[in-house]
Backbone as a ProteinNet text record, in pm:
[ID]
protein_1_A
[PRIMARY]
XXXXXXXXXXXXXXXXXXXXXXXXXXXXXXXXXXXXXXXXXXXXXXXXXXXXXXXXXXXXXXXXXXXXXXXXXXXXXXXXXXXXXXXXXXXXXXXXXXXXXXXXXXXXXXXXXXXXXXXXXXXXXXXXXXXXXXXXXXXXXXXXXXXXXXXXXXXXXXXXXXXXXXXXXXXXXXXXXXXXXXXXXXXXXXXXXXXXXX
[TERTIARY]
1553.1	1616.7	1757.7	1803.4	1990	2043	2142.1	2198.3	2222	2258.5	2283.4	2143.6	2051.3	1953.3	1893.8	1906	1861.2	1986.7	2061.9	2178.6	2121.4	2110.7	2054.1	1922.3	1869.9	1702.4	1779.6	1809	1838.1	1882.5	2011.4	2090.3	1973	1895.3	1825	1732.7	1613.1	1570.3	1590	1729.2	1807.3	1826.8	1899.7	1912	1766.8	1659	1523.5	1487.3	1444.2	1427.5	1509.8	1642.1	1761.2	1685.4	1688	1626.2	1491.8	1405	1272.8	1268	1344.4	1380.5	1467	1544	1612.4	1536.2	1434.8	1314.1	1226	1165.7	1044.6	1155.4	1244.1	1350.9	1351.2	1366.6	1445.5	1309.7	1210.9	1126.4	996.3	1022.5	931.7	1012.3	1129.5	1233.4	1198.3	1219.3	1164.9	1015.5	971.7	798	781.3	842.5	829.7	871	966.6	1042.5	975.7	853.3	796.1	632	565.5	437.6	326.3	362	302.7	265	400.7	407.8	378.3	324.6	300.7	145.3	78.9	-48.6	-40.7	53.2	58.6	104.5	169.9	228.2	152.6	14.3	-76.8	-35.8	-70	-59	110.3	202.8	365.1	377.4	272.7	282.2	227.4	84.3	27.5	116.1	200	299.6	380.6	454	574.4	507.7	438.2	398.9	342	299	254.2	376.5	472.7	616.1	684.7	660.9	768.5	713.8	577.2	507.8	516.3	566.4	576.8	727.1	792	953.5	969.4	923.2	944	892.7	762.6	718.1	818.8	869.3	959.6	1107.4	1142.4	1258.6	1229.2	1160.8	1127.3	1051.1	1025.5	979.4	1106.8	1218.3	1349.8	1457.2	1418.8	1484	1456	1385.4	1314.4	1158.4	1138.5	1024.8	885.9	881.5	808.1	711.1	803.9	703.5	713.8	590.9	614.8	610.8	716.7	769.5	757.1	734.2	736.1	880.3	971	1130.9	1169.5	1057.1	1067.3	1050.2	936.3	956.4	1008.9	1029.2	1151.2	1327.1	1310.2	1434.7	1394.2	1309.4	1319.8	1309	1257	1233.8	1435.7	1491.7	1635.2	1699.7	1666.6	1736.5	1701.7	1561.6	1522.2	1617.7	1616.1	1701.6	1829	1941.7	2062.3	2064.3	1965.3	2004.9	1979.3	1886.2	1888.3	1985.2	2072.3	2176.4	2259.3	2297.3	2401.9	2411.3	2318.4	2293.1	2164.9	2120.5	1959.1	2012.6	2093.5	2170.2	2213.3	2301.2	2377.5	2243.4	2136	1995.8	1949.4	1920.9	1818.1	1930.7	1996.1	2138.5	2129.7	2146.5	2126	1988.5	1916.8	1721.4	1730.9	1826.9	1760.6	1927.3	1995.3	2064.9	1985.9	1903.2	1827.1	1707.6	1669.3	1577.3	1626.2	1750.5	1790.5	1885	1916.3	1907.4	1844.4	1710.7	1545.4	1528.6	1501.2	1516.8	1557.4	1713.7	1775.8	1760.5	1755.4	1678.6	1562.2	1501.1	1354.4	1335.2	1488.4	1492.2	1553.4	1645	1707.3	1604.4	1490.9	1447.7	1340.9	1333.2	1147.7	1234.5	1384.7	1437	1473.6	1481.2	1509.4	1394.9	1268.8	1153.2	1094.8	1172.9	1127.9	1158	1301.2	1369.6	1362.3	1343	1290.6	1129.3	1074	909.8	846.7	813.1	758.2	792.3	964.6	1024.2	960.7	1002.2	942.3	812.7	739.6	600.5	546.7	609.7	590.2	628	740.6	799.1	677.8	665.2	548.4	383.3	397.2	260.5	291.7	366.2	411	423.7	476.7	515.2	347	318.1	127.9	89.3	75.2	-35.3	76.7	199.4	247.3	221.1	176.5	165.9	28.9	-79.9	-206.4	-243.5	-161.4	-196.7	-126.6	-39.2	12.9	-79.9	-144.6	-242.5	-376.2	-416.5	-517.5	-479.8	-388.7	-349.1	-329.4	-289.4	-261.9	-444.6	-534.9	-671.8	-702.8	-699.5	-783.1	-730.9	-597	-560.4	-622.9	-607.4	-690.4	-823.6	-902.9	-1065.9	-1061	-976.3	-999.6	-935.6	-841.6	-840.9	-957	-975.1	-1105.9	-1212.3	-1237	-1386.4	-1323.6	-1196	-1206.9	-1205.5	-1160.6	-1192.3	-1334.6	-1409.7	-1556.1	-1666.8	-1571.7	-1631.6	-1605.2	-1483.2	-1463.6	-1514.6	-1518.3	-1604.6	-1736.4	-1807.2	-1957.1	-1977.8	-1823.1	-1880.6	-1867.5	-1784.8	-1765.1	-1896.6	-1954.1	-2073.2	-2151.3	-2206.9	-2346.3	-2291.8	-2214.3	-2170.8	-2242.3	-2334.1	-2431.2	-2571.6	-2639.2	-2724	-2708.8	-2595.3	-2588	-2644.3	-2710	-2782	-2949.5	-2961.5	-3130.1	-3110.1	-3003.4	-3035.9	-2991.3	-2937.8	-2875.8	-3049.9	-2968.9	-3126.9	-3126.1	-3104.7	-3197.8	-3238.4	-3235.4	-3320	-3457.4	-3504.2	-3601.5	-3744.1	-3710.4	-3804.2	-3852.6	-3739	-3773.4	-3803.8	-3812.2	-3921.1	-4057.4	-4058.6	-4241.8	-4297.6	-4199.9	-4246.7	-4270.7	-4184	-4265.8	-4344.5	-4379.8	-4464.7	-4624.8	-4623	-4659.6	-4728.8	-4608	-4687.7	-4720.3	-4702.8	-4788.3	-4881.7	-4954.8	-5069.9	-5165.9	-5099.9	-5188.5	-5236.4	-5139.3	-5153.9	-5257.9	-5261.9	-5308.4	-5491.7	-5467.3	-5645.9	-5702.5	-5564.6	-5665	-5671.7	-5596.1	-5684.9	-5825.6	-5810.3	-5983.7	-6059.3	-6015.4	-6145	-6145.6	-6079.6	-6089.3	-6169.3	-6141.3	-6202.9	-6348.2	-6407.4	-6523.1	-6606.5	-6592.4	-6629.1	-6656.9	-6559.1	-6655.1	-6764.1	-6734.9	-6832.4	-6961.6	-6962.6	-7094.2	-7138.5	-7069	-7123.4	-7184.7	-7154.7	-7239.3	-7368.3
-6851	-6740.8	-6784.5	-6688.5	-6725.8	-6643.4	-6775.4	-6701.9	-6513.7	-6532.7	-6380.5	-6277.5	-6300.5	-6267.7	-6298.3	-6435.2	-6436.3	-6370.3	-6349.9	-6288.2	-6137.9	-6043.4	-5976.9	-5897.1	-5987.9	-6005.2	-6035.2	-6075.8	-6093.7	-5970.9	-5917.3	-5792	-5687.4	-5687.7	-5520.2	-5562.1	-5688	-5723.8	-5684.2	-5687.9	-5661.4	-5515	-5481.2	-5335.8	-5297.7	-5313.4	-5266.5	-5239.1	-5349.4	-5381.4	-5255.3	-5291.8	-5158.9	-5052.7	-5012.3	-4866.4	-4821.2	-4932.2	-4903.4	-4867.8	-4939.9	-4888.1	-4785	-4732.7	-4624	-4521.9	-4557.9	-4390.5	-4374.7	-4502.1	-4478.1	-4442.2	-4469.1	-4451.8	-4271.9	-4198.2	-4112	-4030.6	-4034.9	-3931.6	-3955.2	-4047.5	-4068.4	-3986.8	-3983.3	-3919.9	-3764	-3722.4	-3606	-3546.3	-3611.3	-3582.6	-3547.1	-3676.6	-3654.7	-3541.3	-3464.9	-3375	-3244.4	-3246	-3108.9	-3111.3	-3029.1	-3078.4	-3051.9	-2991.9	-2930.5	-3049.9	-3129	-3246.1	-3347.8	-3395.6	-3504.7	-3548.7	-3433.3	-3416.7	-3490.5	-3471.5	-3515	-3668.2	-3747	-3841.1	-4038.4	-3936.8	-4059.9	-4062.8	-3957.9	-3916.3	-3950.3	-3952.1	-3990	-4128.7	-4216.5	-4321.3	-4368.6	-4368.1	-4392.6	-4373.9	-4270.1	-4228.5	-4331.4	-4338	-4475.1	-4583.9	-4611.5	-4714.1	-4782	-4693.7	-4703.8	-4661.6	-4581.3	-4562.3	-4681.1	-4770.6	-4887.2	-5023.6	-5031.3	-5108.1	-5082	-4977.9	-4939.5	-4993.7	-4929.2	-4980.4	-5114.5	-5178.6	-5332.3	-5384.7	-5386.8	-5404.5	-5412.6	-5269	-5251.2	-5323.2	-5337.9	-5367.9	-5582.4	-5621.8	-5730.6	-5754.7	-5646.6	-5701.2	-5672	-5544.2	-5575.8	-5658.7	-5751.6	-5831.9	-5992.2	-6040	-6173.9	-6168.1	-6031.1	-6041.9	-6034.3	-5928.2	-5925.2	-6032.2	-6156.1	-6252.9	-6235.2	-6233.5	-6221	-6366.7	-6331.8	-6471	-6462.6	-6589.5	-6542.7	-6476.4	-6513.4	-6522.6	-6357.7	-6297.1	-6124.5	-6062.5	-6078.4	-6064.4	-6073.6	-6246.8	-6294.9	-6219.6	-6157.2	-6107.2	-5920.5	-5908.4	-5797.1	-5740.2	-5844.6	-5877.3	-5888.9	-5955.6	-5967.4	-5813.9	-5781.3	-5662	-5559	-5548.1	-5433.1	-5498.7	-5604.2	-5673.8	-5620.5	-5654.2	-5602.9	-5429.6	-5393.3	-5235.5	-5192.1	-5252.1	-5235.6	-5243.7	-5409.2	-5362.7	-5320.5	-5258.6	-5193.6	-5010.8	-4971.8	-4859.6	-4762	-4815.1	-4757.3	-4641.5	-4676.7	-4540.4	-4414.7	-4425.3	-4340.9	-4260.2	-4355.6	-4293.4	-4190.5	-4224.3	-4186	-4095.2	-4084.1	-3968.6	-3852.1	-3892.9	-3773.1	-3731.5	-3749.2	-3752.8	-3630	-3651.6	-3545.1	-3439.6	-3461.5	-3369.9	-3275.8	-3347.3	-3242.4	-3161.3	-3208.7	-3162.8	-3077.1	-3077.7	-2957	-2855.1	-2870.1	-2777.6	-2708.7	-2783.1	-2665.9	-2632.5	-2702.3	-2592.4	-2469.8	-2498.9	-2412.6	-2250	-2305.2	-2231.7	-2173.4	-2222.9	-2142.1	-2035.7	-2074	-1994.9	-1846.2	-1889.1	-1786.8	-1699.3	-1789.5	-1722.5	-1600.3	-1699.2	-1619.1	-1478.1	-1472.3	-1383.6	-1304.6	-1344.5	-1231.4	-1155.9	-1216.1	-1184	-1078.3	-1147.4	-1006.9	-904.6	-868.8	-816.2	-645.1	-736.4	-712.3	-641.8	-694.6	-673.5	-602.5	-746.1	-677	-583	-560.8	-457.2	-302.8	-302.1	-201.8	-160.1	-284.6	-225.3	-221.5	-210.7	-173.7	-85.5	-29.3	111.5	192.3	161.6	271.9	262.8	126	155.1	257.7	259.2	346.1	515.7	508.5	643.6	729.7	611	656.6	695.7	597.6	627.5	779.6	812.9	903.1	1034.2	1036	1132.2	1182.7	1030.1	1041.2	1153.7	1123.9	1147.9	1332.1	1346.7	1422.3	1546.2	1490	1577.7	1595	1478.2	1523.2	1650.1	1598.8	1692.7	1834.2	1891.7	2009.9	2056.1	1954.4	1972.1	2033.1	1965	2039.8	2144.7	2188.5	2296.9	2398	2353	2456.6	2487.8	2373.8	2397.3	2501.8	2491	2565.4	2707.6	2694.6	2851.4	2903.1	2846.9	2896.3	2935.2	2837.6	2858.7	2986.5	3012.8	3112.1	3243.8	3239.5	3368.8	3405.2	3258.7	3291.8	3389.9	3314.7	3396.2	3518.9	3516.1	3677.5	3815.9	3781.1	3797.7	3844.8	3714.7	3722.6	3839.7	3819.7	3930.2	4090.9	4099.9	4182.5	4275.3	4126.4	4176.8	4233.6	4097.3	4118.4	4221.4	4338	4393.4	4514.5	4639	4687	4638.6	4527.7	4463.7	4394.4	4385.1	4294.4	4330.4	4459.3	4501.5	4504.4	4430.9	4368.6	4239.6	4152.8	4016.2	3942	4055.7	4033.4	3980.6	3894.6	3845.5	3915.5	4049.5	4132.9	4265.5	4256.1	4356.5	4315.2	4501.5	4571.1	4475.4	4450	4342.6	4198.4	4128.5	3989.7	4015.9	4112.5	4164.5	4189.7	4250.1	4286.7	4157.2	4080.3	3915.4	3848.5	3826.4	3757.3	3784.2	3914.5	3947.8	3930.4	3964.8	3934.4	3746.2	3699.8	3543.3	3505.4	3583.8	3543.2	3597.5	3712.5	3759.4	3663.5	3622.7	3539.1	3433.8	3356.7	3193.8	3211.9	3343.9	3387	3403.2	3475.7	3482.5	3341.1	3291.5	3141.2	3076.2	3043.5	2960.5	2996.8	3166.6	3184.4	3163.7	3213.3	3131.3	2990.7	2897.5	2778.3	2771.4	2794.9	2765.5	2875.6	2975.6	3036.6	2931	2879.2	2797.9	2657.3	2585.1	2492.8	2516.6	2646.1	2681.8	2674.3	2728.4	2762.2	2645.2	2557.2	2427.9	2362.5	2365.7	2282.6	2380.1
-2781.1	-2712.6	-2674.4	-2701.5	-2724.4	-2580.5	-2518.7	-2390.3	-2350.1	-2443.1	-2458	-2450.3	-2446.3	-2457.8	-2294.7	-2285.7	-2094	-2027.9	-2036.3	-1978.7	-1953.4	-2043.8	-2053.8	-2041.7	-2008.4	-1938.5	-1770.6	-1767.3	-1571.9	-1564.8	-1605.6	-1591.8	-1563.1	-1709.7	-1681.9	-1601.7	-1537.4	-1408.9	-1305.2	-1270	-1114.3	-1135.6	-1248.9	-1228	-1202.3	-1332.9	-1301.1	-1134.9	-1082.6	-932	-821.8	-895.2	-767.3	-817.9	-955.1	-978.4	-926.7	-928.4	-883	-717.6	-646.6	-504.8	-464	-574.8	-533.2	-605.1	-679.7	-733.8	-630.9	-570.1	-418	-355.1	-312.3	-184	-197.8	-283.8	-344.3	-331	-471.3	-447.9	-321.2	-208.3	-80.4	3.6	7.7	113.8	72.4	-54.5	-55.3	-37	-59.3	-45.3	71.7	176.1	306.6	365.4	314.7	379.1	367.4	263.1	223.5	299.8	374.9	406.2	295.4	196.2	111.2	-16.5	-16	-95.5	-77.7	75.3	150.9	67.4	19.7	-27.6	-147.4	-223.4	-348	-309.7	-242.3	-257.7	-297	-273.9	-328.3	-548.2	-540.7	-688.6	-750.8	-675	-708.1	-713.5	-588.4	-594	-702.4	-761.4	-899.4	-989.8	-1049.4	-1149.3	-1130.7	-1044	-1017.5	-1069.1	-1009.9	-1037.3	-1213.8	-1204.5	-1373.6	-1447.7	-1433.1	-1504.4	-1487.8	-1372.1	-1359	-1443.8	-1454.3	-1498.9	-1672.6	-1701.8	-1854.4	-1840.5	-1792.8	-1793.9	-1796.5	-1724.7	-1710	-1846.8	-1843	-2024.7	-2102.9	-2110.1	-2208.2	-2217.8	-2078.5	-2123.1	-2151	-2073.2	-2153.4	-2257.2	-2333.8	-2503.2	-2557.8	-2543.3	-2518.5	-2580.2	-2474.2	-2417.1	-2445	-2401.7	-2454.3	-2522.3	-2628.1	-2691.1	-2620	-2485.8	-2391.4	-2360.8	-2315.5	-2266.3	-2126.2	-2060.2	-1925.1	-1867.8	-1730.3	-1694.2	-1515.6	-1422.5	-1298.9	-1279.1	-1369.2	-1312	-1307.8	-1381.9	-1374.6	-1249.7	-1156.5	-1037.2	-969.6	-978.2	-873.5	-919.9	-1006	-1020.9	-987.7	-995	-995.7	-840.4	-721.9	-611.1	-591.3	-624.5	-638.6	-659.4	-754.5	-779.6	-653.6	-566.3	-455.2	-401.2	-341.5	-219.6	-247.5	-339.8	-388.5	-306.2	-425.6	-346.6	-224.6	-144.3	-3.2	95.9	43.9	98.1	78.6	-63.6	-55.2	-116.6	-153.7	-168.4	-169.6	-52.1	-3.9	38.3	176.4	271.7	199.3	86.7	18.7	-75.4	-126	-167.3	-62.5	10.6	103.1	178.1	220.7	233.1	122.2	-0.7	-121.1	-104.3	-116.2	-100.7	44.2	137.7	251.8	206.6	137.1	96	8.1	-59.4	-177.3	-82.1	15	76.6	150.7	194.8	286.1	209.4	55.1	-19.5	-91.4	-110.3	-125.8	-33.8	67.9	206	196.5	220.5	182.8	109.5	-4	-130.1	-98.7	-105.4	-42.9	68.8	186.2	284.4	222.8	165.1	93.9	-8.8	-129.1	-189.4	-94.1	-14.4	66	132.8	192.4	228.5	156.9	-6.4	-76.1	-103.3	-138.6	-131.9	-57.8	62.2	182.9	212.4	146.3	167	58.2	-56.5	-204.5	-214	-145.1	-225.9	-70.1	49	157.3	272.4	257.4	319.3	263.5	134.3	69.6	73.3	46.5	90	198.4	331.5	454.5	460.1	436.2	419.5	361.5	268.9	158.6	265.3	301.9	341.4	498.6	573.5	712.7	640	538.6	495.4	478.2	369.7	352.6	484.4	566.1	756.2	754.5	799.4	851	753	616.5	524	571.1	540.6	585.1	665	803.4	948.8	945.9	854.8	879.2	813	692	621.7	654.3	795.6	850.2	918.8	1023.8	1086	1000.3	917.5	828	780.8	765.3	746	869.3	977.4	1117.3	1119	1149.3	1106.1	1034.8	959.8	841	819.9	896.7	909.4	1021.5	1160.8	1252.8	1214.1	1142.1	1118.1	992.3	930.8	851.2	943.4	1039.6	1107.5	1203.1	1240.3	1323	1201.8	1137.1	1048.1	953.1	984.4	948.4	1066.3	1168.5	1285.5	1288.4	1303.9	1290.2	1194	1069.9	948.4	986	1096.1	1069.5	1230	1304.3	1389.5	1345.3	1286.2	1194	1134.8	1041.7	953.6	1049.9	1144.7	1205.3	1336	1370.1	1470.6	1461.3	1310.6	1353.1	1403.3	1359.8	1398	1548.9	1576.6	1721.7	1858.4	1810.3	1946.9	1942.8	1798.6	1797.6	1798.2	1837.3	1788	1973.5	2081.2	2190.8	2265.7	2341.7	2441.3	2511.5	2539.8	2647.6	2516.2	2418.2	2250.1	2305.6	2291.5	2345.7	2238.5	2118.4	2023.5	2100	2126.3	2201.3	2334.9	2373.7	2525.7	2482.6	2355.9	2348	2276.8	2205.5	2148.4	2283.3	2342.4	2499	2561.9	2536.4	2599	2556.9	2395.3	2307.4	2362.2	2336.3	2332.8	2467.6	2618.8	2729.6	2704.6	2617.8	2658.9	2576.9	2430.8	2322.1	2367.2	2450.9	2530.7	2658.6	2682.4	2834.4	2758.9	2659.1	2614.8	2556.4	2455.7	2413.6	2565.1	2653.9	2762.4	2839.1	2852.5	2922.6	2799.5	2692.8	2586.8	2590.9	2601.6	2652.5	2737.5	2849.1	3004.2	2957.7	2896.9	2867.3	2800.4	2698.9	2592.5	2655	2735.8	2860.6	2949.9	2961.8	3093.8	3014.9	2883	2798.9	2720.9	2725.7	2680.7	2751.1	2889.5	3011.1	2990.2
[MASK]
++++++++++++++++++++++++++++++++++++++++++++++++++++++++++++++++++++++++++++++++++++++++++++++++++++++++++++++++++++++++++++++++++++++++++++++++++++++++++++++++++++++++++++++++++++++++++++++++++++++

C-alpha cells in the first residue's frame, strides 16, 4: 500500500467520523423537534447506523482494499472530535432552522387548509341546521294549517248529524239507560241464583 493510498484512507476516516456526527447531530435535532417523529427515532437510529457501517466498508475497500484496521476507529473517533469542535453549533443551528421552517410550513399549510376546506364546510354545515330548521319550521306550519282545515271540513261534514252525536242526544240517554237497567237485572239474577244454590 502506497502512501498515497494511507493518505487517503485517513482523509476519508476523519471526514467519515465529522460526517457521521453531523448526520446524528442533524437528523436527532430534527426528530427531536417533531413529537410525532420522536416515535420513529429508534428506527433513524438503526438506519444510521447500518448506512454508516456500509459507508465505512466502503470507503475502506476504497481505499486500502477494505482491510479493517483498529486505526479506522481511532480515526474515525478523530474525525467526531474535529467536528465537535468546530462545526457541531453551525449543524445543530441549521437542524432547528429546518425545524422552525416545517414548523413554519405546516402552520401555514394547516391554515390554508382551514381556511380552504373546514371554513367552508362549517359554513355548509350552519347553512344545512338553518335550512333544516327553517323547513321544519315551514312543516309545522303547514301540518297546523292542514289540521285546521281538516277540522273545519269535518265540522262542516258532520254539522247535519251533530245533534245525534252531542252528549246530551236523546239516543245516548235511552243507551244509558238501557245499560243501568241490563247491569241492574244481571246482578239480582246474580244475587237470585246464590240464594237458590244454598
Amino acid at each position: 500500500m502506497n502512501a498515497g493510498q494511507n493518505v487517503a484512507y485517513v482523509l476519508w476516516m476523519l471526514a467519515s467520523g465529522a460526517a457521521m456526527g453531523a448526520v446524528f447531530d442533524w437528523y436527532n435535532t430534527i426528530s427531536g423537534g417533531f413529537r410525532w417523529l420522536r416515535r420513529l427515532r429508534p428506527l433513524c437510529d438503526l438506519a444510521f447506523w447500518i448506512a454508516a457501517a456500509v459507508g465505512v466498508y466502503l470507503l475502506t475497500f476504497r481505499t486500502i482494499g477494505g482491510e479493517f484496521r483498529i486505526w479506522t476507529l481511532v480515526l474515525l473517533a478523530v474525525g467526531y472530535g474535529l467536528y465537535r469542535l468546530t462545526l457541531r453549533r453551525r449543524v445543530v443551528r441549521g437542524a432547528f432552522a429546518v425545524v422552525a421552517v416545517i414548523r413554519f410550513i405546516v402552520r401555514v399549510v394547516r391554515r390554508a387548509l382551514e381556511i380552504a376546506v373546514v371554513w367552508p364546510l362549517r359554513l355548509a354545515a350552519r347553512l344545512m341546521v338553518a335550512v333544516a330548521a327553517a323547513l321544519y319550521r315551514v312543516g309545522v306550519m303547514m301540518e297546523n294549517a292542514a289540521c285546521r282545515i281538516v277540522a273545519i271540513a269535518f265540522a262542516v261534514v258532520t254539522f247535519p248529524v251533530r245533534r245525534y252525536i252531542r252528549r246530551d242526544a236523546g239516543w245516548r240517554k235511552k243507551l244509558a239507560a238501557w245499560q243501568e237497567d241490563f247491569w241492574q237485572r244481571a246482578s239480582n239474577w246474580l244475587i237470585q241464583s246464590r240464594g237458590s244454590a244454598r
